[in-house]
C-alpha positions as CSV (number, residue, x, y, z in Angstrom):
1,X,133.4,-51.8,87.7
2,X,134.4,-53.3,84.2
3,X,135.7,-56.1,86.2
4,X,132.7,-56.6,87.8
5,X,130.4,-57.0,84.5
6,X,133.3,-58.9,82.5
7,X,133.2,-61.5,85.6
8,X,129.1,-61.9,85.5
9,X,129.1,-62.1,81.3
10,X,131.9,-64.5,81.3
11,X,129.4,-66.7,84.1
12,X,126.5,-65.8,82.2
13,X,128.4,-67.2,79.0
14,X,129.3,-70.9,80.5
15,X,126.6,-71.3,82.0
16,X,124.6,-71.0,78.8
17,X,126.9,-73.2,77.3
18,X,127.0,-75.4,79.6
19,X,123.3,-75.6,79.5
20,X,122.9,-76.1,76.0
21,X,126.0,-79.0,76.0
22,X,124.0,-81.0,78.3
23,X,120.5,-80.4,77.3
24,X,121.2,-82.1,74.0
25,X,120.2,-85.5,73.8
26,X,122.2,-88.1,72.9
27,X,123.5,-91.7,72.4
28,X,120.0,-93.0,72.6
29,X,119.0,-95.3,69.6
30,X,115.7,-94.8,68.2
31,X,112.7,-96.9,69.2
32,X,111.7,-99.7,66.9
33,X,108.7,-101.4,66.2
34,X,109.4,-104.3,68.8
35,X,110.5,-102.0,71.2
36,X,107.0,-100.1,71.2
37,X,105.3,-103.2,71.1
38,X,107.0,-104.6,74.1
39,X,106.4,-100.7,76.2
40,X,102.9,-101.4,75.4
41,X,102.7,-104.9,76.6
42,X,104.3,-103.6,79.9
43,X,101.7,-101.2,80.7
44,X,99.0,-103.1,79.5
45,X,100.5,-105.9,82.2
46,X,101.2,-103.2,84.6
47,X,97.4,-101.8,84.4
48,X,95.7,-105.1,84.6
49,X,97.8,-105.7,87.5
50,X,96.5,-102.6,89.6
51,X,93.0,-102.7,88.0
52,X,92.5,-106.5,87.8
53,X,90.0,-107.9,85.8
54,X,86.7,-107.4,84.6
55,X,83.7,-108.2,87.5
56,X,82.1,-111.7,86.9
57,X,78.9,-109.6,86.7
58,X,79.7,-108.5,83.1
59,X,80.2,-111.7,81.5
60,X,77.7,-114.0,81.8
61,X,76.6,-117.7,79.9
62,X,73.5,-118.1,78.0
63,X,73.3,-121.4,76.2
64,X,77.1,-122.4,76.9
65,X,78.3,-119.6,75.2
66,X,80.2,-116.6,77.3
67,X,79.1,-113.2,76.5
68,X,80.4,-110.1,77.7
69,X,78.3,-106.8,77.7
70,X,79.7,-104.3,75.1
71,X,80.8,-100.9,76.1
72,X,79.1,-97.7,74.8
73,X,81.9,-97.4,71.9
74,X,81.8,-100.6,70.6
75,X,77.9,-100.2,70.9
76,X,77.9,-97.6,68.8
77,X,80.2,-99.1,66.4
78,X,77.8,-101.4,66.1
79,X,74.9,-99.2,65.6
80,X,76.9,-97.5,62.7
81,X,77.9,-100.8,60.9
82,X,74.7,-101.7,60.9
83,X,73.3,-99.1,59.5
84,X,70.3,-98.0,61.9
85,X,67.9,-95.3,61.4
86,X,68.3,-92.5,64.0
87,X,64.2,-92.4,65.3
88,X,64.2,-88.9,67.6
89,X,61.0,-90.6,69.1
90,X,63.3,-92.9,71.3
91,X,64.9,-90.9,73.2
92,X,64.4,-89.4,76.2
93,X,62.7,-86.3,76.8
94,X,65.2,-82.8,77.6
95,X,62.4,-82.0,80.4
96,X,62.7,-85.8,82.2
């Protein structure tokens, strides 16, 4: 019987260090600047490739000049630069 639990503490014992030799990392250098820029370039390329680009509908030309319509962040960006009033009047009622 002592046998018995000698034999599964002595499995339980290399397997646990076993376990902890190989879950330490290793060997790998860390990433620098160029690296991350270069990962980031990658899935950039990688989304545009699956995504594609932008629909023709949201640029458009007036005067020979391109303009493309600006998302809700940058729109708000914009608001705040500016430095607009908030007017509670213009928006939409909580009933409509």
């Amino acid at each position: 019987m002592i046998n018995k639990y000698r034999n599964i503490t002595a499995a339980i014992a290399l397997a646990s260090v076993s376990f902890a030799i190989t879950s330490c990392g290793g060997g790998e250098t860390p990433a620098t600047p160029d690296d991350s820029k270069k990962e980031i370039e990658k899935i950039d390329k990688d989304a545009s490739d699956k995504v594609g680009t932008p629909p023709e509908q949201l640029t458009f030309q007036i005067g020979g000049e391109f303009f493309t319509i600006p998302s809700p962040v940058q729109t708000a960006f914009l608001v705040k630069e500016e430095g607009a009033a908030f007017n509670s009047e213009l928006l939409n009622a909580a009933d409509n």
